[in-house]
BAVO-640966 format. One record per residue (C-alpha): residue number from 1; x, y, z; residue in three letters. Coordinates in steps of 0.5 Angstrom, whole numbers, plus 500, padded with zeros to 3 digits. Layout:
<pos NUM | c1 X | c2 Y | c3 Z | code Ala> $
...
This chain:
<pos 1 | c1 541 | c2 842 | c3 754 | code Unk> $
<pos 2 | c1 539 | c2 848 | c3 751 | code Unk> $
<pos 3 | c1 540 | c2 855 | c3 758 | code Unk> $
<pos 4 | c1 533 | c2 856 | c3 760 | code Unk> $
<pos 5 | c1 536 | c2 864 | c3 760 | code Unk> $
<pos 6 | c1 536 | c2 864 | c3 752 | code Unk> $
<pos 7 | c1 529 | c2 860 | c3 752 | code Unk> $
<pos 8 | c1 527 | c2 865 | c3 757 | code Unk> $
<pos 9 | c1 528 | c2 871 | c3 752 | code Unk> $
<pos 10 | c1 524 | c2 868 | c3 746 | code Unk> $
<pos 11 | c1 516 | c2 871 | c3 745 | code Unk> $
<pos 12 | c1 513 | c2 864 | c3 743 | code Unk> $
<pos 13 | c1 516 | c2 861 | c3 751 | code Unk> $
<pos 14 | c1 515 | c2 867 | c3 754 | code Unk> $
<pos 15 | c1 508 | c2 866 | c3 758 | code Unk> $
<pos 16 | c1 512 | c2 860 | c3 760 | code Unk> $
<pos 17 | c1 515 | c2 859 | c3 769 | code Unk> $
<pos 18 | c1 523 | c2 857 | c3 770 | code Unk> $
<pos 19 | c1 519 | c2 849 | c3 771 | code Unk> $
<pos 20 | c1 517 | c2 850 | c3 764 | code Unk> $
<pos 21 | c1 522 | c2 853 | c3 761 | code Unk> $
<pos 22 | c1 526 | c2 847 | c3 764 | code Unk> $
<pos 23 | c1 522 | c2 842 | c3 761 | code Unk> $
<pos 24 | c1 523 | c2 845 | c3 753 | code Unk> $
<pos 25 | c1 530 | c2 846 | c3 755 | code Unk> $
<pos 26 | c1 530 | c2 839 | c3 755 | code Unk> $
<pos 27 | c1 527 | c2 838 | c3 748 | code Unk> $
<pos 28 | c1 529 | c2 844 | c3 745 | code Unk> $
<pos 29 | c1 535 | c2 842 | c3 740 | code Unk> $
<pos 30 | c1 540 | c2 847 | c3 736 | code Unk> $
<pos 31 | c1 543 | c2 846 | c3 729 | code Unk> $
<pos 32 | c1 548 | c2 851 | c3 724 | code Unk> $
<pos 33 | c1 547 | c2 853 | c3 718 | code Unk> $
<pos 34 | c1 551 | c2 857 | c3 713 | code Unk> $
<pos 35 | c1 549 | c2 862 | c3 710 | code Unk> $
<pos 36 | c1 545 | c2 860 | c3 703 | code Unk> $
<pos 37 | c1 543 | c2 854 | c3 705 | code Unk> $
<pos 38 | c1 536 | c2 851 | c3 704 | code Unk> $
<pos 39 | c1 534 | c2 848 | c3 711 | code Unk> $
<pos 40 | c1 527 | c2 846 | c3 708 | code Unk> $
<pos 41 | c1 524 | c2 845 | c3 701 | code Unk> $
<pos 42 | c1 516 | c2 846 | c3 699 | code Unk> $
<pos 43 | c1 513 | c2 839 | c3 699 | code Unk> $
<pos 44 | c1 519 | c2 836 | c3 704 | code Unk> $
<pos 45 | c1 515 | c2 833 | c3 710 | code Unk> $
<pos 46 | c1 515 | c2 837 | c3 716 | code Unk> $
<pos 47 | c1 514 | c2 836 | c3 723 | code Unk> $
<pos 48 | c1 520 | c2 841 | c3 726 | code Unk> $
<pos 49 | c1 519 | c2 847 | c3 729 | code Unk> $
<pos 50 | c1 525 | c2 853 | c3 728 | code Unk> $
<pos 51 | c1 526 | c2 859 | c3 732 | code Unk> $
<pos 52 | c1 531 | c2 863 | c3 730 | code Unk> $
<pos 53 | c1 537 | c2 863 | c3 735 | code Unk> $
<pos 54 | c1 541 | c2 867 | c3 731 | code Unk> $
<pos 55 | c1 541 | c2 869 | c3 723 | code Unk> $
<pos 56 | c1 536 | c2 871 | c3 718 | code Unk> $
<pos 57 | c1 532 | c2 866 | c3 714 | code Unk> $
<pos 58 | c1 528 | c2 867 | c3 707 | code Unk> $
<pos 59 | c1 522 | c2 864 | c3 706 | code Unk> $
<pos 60 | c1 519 | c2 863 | c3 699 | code Unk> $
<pos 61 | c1 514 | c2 860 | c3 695 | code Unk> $
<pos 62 | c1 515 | c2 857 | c3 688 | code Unk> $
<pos 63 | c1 510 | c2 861 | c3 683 | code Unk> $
<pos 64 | c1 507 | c2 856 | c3 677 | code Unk> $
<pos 65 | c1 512 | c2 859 | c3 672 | code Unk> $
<pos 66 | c1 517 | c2 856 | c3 676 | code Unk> $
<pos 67 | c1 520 | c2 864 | c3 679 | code Unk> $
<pos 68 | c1 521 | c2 864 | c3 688 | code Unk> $
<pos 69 | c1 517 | c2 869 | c3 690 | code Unk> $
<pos 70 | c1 520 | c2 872 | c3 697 | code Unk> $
<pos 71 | c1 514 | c2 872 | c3 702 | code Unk> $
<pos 72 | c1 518 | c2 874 | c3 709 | code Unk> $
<pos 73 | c1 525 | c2 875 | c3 712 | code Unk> $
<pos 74 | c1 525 | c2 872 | c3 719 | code Unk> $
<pos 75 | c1 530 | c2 873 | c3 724 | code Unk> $
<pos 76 | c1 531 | c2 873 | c3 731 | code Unk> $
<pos 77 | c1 527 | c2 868 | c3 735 | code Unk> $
<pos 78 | c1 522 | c2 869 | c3 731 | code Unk> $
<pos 79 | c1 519 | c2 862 | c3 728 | code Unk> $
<pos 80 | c1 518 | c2 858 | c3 723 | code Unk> $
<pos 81 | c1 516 | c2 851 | c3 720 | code Unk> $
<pos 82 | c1 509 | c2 852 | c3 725 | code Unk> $
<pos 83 | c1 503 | c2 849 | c3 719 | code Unk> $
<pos 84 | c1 507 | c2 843 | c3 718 | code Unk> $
<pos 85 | c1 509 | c2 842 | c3 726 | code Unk> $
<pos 86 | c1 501 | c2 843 | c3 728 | code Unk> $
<pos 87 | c1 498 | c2 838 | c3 721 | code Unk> $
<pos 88 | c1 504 | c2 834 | c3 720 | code Unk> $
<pos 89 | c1 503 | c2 836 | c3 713 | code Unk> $
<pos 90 | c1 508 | c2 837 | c3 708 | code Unk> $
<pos 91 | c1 512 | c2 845 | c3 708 | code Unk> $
<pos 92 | c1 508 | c2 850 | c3 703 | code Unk> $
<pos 93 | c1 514 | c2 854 | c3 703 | code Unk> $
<pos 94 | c1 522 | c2 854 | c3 702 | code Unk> $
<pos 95 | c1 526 | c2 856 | c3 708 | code Unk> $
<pos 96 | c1 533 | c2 858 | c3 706 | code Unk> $
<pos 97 | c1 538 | c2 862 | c3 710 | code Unk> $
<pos 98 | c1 540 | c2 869 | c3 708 | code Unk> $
<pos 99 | c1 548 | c2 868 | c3 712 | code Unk> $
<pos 100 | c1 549 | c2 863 | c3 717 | code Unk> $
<pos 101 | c1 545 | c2 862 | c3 722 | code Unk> $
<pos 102 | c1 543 | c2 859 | c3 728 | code Unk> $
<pos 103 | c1 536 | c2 855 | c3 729 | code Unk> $
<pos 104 | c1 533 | c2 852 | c3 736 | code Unk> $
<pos 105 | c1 529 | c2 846 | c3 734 | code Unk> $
<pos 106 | c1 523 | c2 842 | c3 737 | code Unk> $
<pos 107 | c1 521 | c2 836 | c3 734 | code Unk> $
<pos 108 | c1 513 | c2 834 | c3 734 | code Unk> $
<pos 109 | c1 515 | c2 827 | c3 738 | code Unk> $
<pos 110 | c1 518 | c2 830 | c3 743 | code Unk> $
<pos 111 | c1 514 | c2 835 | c3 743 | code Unk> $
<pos 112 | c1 507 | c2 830 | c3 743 | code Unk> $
<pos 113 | c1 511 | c2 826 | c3 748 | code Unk> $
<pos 114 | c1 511 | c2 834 | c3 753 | code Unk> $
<pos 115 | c1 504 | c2 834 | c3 751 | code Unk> $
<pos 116 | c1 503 | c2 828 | c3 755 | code Unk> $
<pos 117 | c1 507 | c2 829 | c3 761 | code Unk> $
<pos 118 | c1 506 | c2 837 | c3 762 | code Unk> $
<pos 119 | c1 499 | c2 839 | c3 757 | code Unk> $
<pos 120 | c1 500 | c2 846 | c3 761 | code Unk> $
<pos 121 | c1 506 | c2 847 | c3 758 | code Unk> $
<pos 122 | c1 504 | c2 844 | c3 752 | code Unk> $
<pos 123 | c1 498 | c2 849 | c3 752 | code Unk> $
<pos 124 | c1 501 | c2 855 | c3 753 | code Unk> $
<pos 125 | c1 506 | c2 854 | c3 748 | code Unk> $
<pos 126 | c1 501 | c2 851 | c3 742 | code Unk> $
<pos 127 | c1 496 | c2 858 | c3 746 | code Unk> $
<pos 128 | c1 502 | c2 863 | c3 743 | code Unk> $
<pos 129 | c1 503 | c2 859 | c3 737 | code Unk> $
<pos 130 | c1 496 | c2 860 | c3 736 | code Unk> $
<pos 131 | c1 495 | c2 867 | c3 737 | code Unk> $
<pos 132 | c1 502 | c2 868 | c3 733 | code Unk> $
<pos 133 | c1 499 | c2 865 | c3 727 | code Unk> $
<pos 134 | c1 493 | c2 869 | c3 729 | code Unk> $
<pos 135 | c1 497 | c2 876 | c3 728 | code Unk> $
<pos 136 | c1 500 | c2 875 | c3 721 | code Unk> $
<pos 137 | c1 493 | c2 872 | c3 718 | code Unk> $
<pos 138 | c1 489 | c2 879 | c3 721 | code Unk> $
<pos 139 | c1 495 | c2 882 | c3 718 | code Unk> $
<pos 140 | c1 495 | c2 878 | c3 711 | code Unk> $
<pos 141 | c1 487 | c2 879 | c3 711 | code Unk> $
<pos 142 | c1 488 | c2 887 | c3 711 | code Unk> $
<pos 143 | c1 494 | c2 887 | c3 705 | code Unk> $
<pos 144 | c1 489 | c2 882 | c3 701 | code Unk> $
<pos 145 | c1 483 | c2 887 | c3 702 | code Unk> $
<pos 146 | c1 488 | c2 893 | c3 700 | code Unk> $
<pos 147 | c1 490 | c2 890 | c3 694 | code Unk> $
<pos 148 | c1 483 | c2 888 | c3 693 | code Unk> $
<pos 149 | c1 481 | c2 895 | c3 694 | code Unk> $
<pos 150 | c1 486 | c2 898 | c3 689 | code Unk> $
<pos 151 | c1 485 | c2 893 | c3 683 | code Unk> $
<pos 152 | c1 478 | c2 896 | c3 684 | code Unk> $
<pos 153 | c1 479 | c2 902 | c3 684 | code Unk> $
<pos 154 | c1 485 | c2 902 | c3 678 | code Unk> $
<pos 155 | c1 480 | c2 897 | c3 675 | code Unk> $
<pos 156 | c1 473 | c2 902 | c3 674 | code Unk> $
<pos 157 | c1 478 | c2 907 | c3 671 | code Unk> $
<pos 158 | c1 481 | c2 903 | c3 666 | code Unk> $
């Protein structure tokens, strides 16, 4: 079982009381990987949830000419794996490790199971899950808008 201490300190687990932290730390499971090593490819079936406990992650996408594009670099206890743990579709992205790294990891069963026996602690982690995801769809939003607006602008004086 994973200390409620470490949990206790990572934002998606922080709206969360000592009953609660205790009932993820049972779910809660830790794996290691090298540096370099992919832990997840685009179209490979989810259904994991990784926070970063230690390390630094990369996140890409496969471009159509077939070049990966680097979309983040994620580090710790932040999140990743979260579109394909909610829809249980398959991932959008590549997920590789950058130097060797720790990952806490929840599994969508074990998870569905604590939604069943605890749905406050369920709705408050899937509540900031939500709102964290809400966080960087604003932020893409404002960066496609700039975008936008300069292919706008370079565009008129072409």
């Amino acid at each position: 079982m994973v200390d409620k201490a470490v949990l206790k300190n990572i934002p998606l687990f922080k709206n969360l009381d000592n009953k609660e932290l205790d009932v993820i730390a049972k779910i809660v499971k830790e794996e290691a990987y090298p540096s370099e090593e992919i832990i997840f490819s685009e179209n490979m079936q989810g259904g994991r949830l990784f926070i970063i406990k230690k390390g630094t992650v990369k996140i890409s996408k496969t471009l159509r000419e077939g070049e990966r594009q680097n979309l983040n670099i994620l580090k710790e206890n932040e999140f990743f794996g979260e579109c394909s743990f909610i829809d249980s579709r398959p991932h959008s992205a590549t997920a590789e490790t950058l130097k060797n790294t720790d990952l806490f990891i929840i599994e969508k069963s074990d998870f569905d199971k604590l939604e069943e026996t605890n749905p406050m602690c369920g709705y408050k982690v899937l509540r900031t899950l939500t709102l964290t995801i809400n966080g960087i769809l604003r932020q893409m939003d404002e960066k496609f808008i700039d975008m936008v607006k300069y292919v706008w602008e370079y565009g008129s004086k072409s």
